[in-house]
MARSE-90347 format. One line per 2 residues: their letters; for each residue x negated, y negated, z negated of N, C-alpha, C. Coordinates in pm, 1 decimal, always signed. Each point is the difference from the previous one (the first is absolute). Layout:
BEGIN
A	X Y Z X Y Z X Y Z ~ ...
! end
This chain:
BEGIN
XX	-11411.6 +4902.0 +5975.2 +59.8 -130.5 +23.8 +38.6 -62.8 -132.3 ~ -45.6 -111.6 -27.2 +18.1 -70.3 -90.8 +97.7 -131.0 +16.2
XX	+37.8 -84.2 -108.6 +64.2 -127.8 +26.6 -105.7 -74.4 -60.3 ~ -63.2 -132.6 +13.5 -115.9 -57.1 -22.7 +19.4 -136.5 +13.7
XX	-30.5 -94.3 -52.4 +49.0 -120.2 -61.5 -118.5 -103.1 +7.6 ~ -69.8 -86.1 +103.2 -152.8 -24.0 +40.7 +78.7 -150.8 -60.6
XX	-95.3 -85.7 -116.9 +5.2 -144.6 -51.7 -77.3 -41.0 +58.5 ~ -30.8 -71.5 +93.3 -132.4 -80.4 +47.7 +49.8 -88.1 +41.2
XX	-40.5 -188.7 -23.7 +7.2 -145.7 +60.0 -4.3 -3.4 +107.1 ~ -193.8 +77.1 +61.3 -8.4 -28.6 +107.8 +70.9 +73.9 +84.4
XX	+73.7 -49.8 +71.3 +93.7 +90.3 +143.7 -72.7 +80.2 +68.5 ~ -90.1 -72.3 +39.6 -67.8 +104.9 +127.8 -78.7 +150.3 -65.1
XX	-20.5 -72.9 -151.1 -65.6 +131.4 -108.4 +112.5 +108.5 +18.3 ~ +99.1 -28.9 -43.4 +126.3 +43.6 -56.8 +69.3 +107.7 +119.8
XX	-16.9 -72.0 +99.5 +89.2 +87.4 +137.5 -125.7 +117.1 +68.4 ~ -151.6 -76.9 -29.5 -84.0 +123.9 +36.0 -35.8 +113.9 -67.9
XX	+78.1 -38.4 -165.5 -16.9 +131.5 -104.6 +155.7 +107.9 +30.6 ~ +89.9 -116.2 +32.7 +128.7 +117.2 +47.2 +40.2 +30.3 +103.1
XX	-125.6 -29.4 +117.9 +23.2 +66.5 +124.4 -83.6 +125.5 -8.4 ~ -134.7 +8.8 -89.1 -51.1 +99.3 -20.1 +59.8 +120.5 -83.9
XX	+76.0 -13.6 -96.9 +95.1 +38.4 -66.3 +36.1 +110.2 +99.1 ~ +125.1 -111.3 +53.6 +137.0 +41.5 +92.4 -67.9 +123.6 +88.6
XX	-138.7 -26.3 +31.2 -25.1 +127.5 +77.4 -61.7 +106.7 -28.6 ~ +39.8 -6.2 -135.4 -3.1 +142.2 -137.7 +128.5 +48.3 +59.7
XX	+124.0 -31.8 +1.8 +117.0 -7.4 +10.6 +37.5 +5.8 -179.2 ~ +3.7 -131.8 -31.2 +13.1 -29.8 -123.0 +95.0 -128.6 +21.4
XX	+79.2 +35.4 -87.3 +105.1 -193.2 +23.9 -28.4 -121.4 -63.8 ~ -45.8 -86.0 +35.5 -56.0 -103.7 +1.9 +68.9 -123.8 -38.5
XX	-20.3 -78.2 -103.8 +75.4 -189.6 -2.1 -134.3 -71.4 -24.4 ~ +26.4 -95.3 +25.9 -74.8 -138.5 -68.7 +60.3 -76.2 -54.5
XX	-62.8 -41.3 -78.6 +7.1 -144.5 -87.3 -79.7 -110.4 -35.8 ~ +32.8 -77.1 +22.8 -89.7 -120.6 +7.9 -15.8 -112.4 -92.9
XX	+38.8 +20.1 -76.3 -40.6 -64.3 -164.4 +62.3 +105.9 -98.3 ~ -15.5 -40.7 -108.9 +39.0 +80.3 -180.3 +177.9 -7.5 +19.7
XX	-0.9 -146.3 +36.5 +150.7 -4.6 -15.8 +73.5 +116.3 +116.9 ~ -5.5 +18.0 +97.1 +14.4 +71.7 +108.6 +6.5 +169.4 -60.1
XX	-143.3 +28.5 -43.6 +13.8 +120.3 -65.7 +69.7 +35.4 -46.6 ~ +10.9 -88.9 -151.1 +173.2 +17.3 -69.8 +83.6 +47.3 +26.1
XX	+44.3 -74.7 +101.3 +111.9 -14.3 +57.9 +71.6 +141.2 +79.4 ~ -117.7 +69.8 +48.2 +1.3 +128.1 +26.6 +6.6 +83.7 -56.6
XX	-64.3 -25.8 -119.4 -21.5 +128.3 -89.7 +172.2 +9.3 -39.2 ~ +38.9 -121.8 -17.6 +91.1 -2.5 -81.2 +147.4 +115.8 +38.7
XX	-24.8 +9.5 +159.5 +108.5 +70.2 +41.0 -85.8 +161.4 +75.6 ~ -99.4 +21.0 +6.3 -83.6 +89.4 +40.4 -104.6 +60.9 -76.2
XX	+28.3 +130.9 +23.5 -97.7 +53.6 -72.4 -157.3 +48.1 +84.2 ~ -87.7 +18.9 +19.3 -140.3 +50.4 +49.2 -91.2 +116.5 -66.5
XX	-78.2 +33.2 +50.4 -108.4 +102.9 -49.5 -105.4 -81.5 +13.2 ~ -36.9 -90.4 +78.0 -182.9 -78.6 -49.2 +32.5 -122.5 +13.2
XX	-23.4 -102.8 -66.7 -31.4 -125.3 -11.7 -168.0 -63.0 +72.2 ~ +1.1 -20.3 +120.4 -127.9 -76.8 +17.8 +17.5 -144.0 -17.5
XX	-96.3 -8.9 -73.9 +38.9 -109.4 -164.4 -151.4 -149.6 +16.4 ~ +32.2 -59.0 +103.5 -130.3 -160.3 -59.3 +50.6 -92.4 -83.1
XX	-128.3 -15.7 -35.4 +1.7 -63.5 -192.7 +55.9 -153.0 +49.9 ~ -47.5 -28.5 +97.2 -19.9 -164.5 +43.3 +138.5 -18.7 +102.6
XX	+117.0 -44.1 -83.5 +145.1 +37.6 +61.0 +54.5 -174.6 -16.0 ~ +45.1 -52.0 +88.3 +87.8 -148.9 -55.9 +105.7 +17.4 -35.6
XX	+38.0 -46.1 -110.6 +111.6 +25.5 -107.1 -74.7 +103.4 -96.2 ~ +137.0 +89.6 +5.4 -70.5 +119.4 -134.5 -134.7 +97.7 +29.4
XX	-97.1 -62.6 -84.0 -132.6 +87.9 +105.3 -15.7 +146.1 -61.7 ~ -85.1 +69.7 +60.8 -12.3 +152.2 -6.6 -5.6 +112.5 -129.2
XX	-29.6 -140.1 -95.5 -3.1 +86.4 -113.9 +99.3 +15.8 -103.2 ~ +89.1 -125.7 +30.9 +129.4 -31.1 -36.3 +104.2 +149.0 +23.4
XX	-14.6 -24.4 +150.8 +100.2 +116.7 +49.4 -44.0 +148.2 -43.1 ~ -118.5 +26.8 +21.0 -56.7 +103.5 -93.9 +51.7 +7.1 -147.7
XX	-2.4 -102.7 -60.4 +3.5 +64.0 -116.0 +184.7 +1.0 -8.1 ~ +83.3 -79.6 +115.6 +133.5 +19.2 -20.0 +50.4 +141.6 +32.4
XX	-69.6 +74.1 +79.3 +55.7 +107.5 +43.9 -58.3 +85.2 -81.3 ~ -89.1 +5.3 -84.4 -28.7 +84.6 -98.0 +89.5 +24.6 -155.7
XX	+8.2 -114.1 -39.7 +117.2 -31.8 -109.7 +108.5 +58.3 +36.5 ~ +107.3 +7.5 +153.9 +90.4 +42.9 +56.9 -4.2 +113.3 -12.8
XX	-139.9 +103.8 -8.9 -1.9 +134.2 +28.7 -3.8 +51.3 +139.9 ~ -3.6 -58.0 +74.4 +5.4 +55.8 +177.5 -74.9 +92.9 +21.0
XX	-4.8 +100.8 +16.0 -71.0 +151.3 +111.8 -40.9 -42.3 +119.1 ~ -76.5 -138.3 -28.6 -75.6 +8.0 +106.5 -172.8 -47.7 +0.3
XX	-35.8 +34.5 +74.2 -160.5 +23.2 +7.4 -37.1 -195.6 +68.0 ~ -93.2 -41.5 -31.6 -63.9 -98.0 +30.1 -143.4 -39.9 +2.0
XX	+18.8 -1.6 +152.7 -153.6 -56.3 +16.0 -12.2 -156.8 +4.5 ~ -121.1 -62.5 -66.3 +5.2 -114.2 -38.0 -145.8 -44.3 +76.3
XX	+38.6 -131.3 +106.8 -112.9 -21.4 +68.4 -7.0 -141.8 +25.5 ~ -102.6 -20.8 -19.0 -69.9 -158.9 -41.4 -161.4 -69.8 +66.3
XX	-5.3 -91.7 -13.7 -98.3 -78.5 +50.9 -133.9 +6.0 -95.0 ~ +67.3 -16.0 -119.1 -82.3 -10.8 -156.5 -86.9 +149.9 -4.5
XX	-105.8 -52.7 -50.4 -85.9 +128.5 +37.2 -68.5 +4.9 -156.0 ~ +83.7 -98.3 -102.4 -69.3 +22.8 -148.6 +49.9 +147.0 -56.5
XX	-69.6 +35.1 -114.2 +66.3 +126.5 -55.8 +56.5 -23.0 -92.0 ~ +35.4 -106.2 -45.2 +110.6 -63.8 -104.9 +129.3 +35.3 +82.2
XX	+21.5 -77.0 +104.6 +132.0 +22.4 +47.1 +38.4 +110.2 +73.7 ~ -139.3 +77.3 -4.9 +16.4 +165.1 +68.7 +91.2 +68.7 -100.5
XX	-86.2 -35.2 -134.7 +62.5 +22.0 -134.6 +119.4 +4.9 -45.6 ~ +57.9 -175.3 +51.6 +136.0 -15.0 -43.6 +128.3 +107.5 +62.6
XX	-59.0 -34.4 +128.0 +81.8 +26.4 +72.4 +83.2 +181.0 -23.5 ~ -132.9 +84.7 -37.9 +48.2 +122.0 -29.0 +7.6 +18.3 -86.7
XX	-15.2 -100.1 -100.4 +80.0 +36.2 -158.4 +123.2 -56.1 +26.0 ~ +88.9 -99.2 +60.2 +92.3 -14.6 +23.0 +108.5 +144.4 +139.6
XX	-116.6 +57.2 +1.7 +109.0 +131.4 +53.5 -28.3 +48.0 +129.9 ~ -142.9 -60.8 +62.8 +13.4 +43.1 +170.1 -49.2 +94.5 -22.4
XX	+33.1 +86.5 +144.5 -98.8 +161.1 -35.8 -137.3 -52.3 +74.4 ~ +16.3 -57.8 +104.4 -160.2 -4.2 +76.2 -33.0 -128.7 +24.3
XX	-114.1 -36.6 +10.1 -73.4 -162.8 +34.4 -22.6 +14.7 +132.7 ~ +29.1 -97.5 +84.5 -111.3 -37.8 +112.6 -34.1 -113.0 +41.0
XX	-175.4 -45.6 +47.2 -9.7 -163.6 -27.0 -22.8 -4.8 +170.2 ~ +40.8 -116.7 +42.3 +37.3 +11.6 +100.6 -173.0 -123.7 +54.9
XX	-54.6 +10.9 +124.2 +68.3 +93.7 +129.5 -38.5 +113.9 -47.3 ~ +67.6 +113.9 +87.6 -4.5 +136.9 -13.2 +34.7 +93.6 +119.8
XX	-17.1 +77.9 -11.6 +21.0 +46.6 +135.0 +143.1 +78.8 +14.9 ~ +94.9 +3.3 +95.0 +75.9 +53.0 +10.0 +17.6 +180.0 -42.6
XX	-122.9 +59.4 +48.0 +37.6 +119.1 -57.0 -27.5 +25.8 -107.3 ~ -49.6 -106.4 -77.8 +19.1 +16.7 -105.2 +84.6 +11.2 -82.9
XX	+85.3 -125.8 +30.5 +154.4 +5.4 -43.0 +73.4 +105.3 +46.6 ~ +0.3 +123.5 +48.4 +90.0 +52.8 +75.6 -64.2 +142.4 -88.0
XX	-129.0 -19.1 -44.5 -43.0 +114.2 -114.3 +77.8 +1.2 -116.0 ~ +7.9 -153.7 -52.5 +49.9 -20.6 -152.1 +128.3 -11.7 -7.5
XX	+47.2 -6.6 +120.9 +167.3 +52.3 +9.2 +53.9 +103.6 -20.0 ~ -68.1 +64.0 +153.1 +13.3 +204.0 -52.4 -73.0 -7.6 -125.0
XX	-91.0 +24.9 -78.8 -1.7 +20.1 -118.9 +114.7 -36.3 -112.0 ~ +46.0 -148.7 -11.3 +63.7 -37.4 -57.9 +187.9 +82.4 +4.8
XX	+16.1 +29.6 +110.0 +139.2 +76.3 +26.9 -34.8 +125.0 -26.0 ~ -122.9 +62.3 -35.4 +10.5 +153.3 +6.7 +56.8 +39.7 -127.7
XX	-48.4 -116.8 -127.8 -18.9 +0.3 -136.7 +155.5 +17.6 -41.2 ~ -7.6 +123.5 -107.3 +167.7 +40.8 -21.9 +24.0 -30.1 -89.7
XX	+164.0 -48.1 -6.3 +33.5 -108.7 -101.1 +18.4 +49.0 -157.9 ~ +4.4 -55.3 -94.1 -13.4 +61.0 -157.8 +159.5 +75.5 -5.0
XX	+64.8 -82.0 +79.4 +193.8 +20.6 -57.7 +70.5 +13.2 +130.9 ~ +133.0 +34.0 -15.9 +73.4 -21.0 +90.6 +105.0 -91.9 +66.7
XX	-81.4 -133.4 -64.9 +37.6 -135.5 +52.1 -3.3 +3.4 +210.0 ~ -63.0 +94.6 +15.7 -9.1 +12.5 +136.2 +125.9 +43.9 +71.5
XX	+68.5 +98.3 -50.4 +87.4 +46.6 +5.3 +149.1 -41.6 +11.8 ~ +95.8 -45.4 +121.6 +110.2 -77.8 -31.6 +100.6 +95.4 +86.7
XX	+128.4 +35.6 -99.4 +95.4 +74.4 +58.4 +183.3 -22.2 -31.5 ~ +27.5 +25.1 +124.6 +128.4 -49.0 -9.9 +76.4 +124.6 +36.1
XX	+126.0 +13.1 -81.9 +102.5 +118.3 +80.3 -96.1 +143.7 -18.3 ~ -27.5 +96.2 +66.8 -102.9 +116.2 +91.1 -108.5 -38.5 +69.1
XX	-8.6 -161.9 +15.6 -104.1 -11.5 +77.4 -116.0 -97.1 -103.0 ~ -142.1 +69.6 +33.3 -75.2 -29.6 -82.3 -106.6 -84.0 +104.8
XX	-67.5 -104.5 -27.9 -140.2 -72.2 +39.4 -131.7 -14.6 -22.6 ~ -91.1 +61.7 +8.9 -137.1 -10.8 -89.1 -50.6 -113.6 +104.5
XX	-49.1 -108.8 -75.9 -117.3 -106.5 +52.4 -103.0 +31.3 +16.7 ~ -74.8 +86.5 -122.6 -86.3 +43.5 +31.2 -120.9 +107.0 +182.6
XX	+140.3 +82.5 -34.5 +19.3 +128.6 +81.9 +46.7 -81.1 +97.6 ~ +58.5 -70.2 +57.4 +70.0 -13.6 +114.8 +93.8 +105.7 +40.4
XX	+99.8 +104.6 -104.0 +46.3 +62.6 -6.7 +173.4 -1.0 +15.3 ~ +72.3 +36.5 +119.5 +148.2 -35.4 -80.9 +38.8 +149.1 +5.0
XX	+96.4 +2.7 -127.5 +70.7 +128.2 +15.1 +164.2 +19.8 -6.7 ~ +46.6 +47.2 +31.9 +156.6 -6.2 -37.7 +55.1 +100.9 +2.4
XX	+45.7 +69.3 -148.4 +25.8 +91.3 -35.2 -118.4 +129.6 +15.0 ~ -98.3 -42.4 -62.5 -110.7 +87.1 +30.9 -98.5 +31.0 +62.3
XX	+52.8 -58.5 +162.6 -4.9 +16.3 +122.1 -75.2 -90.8 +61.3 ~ -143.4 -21.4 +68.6 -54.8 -149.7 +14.5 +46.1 -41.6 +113.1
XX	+52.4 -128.3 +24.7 -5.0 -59.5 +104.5 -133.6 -113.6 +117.8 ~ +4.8 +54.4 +92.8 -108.0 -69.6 +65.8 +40.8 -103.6 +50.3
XX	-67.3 -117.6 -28.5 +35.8 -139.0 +5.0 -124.6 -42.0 +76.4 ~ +14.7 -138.7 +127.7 -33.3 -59.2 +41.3 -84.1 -129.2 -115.6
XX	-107.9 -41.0 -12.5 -24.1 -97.4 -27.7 +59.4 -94.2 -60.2 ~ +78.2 -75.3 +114.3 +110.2 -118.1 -48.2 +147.0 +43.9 -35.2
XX	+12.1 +147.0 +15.2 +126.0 +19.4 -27.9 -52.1 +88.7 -183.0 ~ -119.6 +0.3 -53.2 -32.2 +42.2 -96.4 +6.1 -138.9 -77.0
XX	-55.5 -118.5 +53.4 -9.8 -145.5 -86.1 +160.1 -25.8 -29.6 ~ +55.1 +34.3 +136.9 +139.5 -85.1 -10.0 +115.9 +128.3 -119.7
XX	-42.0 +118.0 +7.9 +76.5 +69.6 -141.0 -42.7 -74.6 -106.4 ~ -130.7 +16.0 -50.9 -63.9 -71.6 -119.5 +59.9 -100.2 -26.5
XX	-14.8 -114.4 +115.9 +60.3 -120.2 -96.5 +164.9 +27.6 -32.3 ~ +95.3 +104.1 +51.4 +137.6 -44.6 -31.2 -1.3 +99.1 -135.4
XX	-118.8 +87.0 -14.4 +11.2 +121.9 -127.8 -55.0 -115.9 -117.2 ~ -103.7 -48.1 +6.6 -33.0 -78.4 -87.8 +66.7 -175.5 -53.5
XX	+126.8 +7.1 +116.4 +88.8 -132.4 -48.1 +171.7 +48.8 +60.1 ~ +19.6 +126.9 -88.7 +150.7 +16.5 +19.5 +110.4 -61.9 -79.5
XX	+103.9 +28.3 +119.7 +132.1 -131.3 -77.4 +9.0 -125.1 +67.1 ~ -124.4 -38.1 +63.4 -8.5 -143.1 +27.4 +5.1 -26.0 +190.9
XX	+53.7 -75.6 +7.0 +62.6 -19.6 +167.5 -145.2 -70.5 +73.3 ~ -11.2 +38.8 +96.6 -115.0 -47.2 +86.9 +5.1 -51.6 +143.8
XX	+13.8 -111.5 +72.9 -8.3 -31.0 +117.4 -107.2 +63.3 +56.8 ~ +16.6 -3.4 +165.2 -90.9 +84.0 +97.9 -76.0 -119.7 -23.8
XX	-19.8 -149.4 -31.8 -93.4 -79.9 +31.8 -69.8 +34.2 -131.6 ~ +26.1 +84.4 -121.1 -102.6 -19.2 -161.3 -32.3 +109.0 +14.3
XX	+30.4 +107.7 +85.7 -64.8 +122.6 +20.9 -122.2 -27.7 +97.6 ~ +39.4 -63.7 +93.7 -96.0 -14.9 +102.0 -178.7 -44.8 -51.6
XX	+41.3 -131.4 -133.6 -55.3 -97.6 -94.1 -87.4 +84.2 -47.0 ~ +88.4 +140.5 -34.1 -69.2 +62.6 -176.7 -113.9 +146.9 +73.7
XX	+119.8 +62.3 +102.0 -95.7 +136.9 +48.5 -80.5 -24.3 +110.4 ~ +84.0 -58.4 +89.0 -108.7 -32.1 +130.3 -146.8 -100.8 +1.0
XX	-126.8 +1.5 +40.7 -87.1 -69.5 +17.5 -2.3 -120.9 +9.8 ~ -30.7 -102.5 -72.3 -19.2 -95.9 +14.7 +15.4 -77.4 +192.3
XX	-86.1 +58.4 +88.0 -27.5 -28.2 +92.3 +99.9 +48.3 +137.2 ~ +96.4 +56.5 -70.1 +121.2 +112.0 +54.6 +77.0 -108.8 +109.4
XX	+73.9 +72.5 +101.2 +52.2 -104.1 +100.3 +142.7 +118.2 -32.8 ~ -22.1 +19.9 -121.5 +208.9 +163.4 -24.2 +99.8 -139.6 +18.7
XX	+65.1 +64.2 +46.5 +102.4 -80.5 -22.7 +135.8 +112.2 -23.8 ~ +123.4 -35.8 -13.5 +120.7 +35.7 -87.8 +34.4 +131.1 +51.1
XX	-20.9 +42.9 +134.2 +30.4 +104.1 +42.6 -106.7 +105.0 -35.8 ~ -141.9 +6.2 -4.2 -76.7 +71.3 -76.3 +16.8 +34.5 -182.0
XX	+15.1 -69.3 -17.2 +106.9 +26.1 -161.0 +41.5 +152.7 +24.5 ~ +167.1 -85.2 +93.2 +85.0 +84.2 +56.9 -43.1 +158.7 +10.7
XX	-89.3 +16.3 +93.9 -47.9 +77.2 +64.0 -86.7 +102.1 -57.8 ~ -88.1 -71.4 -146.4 -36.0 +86.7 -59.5 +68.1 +49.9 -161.9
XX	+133.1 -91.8 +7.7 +75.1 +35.5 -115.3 +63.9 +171.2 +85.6 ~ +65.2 -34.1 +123.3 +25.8 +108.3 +37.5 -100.3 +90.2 +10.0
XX	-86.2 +32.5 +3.6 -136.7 +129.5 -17.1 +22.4 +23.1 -96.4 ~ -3.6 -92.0 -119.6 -8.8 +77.5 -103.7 +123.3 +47.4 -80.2
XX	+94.1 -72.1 +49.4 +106.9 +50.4 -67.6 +31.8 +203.9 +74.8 ~ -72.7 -1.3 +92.2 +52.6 +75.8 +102.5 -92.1 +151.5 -30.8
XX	-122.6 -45.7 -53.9 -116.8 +101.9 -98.3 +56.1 +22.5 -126.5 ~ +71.4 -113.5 -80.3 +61.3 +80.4 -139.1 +91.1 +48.2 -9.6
XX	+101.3 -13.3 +117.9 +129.1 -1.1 +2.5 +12.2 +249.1 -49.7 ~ +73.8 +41.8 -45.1 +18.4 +133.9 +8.4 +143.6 +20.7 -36.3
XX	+60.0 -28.2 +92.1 +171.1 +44.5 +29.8 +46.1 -132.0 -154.2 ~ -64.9 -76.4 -44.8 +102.1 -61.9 -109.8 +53.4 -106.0 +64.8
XX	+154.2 -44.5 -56.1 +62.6 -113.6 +94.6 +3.9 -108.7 -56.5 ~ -101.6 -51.1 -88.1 -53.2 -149.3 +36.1 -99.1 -16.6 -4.2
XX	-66.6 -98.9 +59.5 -133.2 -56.5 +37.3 -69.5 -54.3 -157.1 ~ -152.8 +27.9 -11.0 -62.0 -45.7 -120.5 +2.9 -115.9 -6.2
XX	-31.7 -49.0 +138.8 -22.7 -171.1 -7.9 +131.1 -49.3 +81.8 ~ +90.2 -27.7 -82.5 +126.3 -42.7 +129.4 -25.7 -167.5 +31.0
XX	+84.8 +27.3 +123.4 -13.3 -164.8 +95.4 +148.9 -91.0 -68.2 ~ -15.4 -125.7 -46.3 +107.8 -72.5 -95.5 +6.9 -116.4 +133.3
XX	+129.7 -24.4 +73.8 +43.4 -1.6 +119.4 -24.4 -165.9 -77.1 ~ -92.3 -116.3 +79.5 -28.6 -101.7 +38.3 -101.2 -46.5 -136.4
XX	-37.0 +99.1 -86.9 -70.2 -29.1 -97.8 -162.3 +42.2 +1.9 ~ -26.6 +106.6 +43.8 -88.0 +90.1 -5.9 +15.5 +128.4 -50.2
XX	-141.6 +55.3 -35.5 +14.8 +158.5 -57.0 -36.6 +30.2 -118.6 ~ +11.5 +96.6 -56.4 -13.1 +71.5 -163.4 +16.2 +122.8 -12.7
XX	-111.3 -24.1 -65.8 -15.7 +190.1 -77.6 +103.5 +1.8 -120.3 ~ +40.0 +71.6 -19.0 +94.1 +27.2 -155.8 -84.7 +70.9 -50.5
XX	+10.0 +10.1 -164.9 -97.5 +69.1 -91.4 +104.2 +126.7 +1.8 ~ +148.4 -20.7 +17.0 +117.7 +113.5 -32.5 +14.5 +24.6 +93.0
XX	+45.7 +130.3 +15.5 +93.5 +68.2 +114.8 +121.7 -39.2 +18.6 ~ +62.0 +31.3 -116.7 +176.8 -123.7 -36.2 +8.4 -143.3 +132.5
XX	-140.4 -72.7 -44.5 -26.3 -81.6 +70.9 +5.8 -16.0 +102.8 ~ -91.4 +71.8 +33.4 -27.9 +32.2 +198.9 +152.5 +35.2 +59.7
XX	+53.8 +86.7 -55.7 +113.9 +56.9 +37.2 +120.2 -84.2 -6.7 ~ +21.4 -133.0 -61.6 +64.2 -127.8 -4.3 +104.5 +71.0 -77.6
X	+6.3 +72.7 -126.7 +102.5 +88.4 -90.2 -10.3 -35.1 -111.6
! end
């Protein structure tokens, strides 16, 4: 299971590359222009970028080469209309790992994906840990205190994003925004519902919660224990 990040204009392109996805059981967003992308990246992290060159606003190669300068650990496939080898060219000297010119066939894309996620990363930028409890992106791995924990899907997206943006307060409506599917009908009590799972899988006799609930504000991970523990 991956987190996967599909840029495509066309909609109907866009929702038939992450319904095929989704039934990898891989977690899925869209975005629908450069600017949109951004905007995501900015608070989320991913493992593949499916990346078209031909984007309104910031187009494909832009964002390519922004997330490369950034350093991101993440893999990108870059897929386009343009069928020259100039911009086959550009495109992966600016940083994608794989080309595809589109039309194409679906299992195809679903080859250069698994390929693209199998590929192991140079560093341990993959790697994000807080307290005893550790996260691999890569691995789809959690551990705490040694020990792995088995995580659900969305209750694996929804650790990630509070491990990779601790300190900072989150409404059930920017969680809903950031982990859940684009196409999602969650609403506030599913939050709820899977904050409790997971608090309820890491929990081992300690008496405060990793991610505590901030009564009419939202929720937060603390990077400290001090923290969590309100001491």
């Amino acid at each position: 299971m991956a987190k996967i990040l599909v840029i495509e204009d066309e909609k109907e392109m866009a929702e038939t590359v992450a319904h095929v996805l989704r039934s990898e059981h891989h977690v899925v967003e869209v975005a629908l222009s450069g600017n949109d992308a951004l905007d995501k990246l900015r608070v989320s992290q991913y493992d593949l970028l499916i990346l078209d060159l031909n984007l309104p606003g910031t187009d494909g190669l832009e964002i390519c080469k922004t997330v490369r300068h950034q350093k991101r650990p993440v893999s990108i496939l870059m897929v386009t209309g343009r069928k020259t080898l100039e911009e086959k060219e550009r495109g992966l000297d600016l940083g994608a790992d794989d080309y595809l010119t589109k039309p194409f066939h679906l299992k195809e894309l679903q080859a250069r994906v698994r390929a693209l996620l199998r590929r192991v990363p140079t560093d341990n930028s993959h790697l994000v840990t807080i307290h005893d409890l550790s996260l691999d992106r890569k691995q789809h791995i959690v551990t705490k205190g040694g020990a792995v924990v088995k995580l659900l899907p969305t209750e694996f997206a929804l650790l990630e994003f509070f491990m990779t943006h601790p300190d900072r307060v989150f409404t059930s409506t920017q969680i809903i925004e950031q982990v859940w599917p684009q196409d999602t009908d969650a609403t506030d009590r599913a939050v709820t519902s899977c904050l409790n799972r997971l608090r309820s899988k890491l929990s081992d006799g300690e008496k405060f919660d990793l991610i505590e609930t901030l009564y009419n504000e939202g929720y937060r991970m603390s990077s400290s224990p001090n923290k969590a523990q309100g001491s």
